[in-house]
C-alpha positions in Angstrom: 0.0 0.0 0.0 1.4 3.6 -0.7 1.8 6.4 1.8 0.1 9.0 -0.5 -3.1 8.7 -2.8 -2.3 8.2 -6.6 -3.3 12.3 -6.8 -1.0 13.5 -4.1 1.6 11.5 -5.0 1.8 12.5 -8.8 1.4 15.8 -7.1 4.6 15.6 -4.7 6.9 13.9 -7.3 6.1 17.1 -9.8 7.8 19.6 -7.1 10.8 17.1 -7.1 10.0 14.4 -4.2 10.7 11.3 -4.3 10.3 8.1 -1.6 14.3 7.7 -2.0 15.1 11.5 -1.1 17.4 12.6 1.2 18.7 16.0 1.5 21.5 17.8 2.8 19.9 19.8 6.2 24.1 20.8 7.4 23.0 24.4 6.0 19.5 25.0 7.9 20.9 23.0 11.0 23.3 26.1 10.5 20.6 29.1 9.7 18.4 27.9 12.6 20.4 27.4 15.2 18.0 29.6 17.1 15.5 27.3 16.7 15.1 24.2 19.0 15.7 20.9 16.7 14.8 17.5 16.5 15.0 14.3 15.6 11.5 14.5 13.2 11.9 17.7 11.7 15.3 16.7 10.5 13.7 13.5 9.1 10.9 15.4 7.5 13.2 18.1 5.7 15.6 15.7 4.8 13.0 13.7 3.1 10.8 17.4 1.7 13.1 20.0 2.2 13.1 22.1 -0.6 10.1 21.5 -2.3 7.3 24.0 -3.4 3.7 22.6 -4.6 1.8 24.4 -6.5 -2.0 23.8 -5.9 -4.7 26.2 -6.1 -8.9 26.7 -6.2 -11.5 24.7 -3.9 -10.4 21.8 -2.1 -12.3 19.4 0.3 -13.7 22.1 2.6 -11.2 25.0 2.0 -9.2 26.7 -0.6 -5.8 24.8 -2.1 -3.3 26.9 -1.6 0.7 26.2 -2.6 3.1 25.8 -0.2 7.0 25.3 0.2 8.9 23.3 2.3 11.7 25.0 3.1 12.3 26.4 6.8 14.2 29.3 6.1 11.6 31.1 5.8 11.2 31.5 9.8 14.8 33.1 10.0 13.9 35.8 12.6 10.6 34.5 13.9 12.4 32.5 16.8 10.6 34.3 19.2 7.1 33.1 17.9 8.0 30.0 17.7 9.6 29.3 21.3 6.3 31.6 22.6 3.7 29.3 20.7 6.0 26.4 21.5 5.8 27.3 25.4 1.6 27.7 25.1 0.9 25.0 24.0 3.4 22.6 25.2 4.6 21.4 22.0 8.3 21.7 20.0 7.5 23.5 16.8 10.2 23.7 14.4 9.6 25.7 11.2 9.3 23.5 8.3 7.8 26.2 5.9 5.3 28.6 4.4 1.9 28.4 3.1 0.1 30.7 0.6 1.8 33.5 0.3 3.5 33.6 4.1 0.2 33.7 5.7 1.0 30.6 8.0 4.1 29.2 8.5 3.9 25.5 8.5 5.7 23.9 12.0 6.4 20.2 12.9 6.3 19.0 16.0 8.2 16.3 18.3 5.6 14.3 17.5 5.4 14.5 13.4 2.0 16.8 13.5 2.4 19.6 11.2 0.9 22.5 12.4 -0.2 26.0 10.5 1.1 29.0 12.6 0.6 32.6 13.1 -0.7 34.5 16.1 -2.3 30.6 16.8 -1.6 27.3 16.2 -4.2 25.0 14.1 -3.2 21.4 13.5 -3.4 19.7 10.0 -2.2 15.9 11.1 0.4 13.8 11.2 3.1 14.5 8.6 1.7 12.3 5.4 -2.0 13.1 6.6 -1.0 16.6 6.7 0.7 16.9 3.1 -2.5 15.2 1.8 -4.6 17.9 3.0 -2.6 20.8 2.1 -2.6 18.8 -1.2 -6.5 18.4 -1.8 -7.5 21.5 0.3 -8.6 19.8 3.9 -8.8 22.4 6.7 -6.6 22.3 10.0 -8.2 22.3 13.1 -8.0 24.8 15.6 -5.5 23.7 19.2 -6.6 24.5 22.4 -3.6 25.2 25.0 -3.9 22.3 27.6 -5.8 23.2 30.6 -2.9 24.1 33.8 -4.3 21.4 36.3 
């Protein structure tokens, strides 16, 4: 059985993945040194670092929207990351941008993928997640756990 749907995975291998990828992370381990690492996000980017999709129009039950792969794009935003990190009690790392730098996209410890701005909505786990960016399924909203 394959990890993607025939559609997402025709879409993936036209912005240059492949199952067999591995890419060189030395350079953003470098850039976002700032940033706390680990062991999953460096999977993920070495396996979809560097790719952009380009999807558009409806999807499921929101609008397709492209998005890159590539988590340079958070240079700077440390701060917003360790704060949304610290409220909700997860390690984001920045793994990208979607639309055009509306959301950054953040993985966790876990392998969720997360969009990100002022709040945190989760997409899924990290193949469930680049299905729905793919075919336009939208994230759901996190709650910061309840202090107890």
């Amino acid at each position: 059985m394959s990890r993607f749907s025939a559609e997402v995975e025709l879409t993936l291998r036209n912005a240059g993945w492949s199952s067999d990828r591995k890419v060189d992370i030395k350079q953003w381990k470098e850039l976002l040194s700032g940033f706390t690492w680990h062991a999953i996000a460096e999977r993920f980017l070495q396996e979809f670092g560097g790719i952009r999709v380009d999807v558009s129009g409806p999807g499921v039950n929101c609008a397709r929207e492209p998005f890159e792969i590539d988590p340079e794009l958070a240079v700077g935003e440390e701060d917003r990351f360790a704060q949304l990190s610290n409220l909700f009690k997860r390690k984001f790392f920045p793994i990208g941008e979607v639309g055009r730098g509306e959301f950054f996209l953040a993985i966790d410890e876990e392998g969720f993928i997360y969009l990100l701005s002022a709040w945190a909505l989760r997409i899924g786990p990290s193949d469930v997640a680049l299905d729905h960016l793919i075919r336009g399924v939208a994230a759901e909203r996190l709650d910061p756990p309840v202090e107890g």
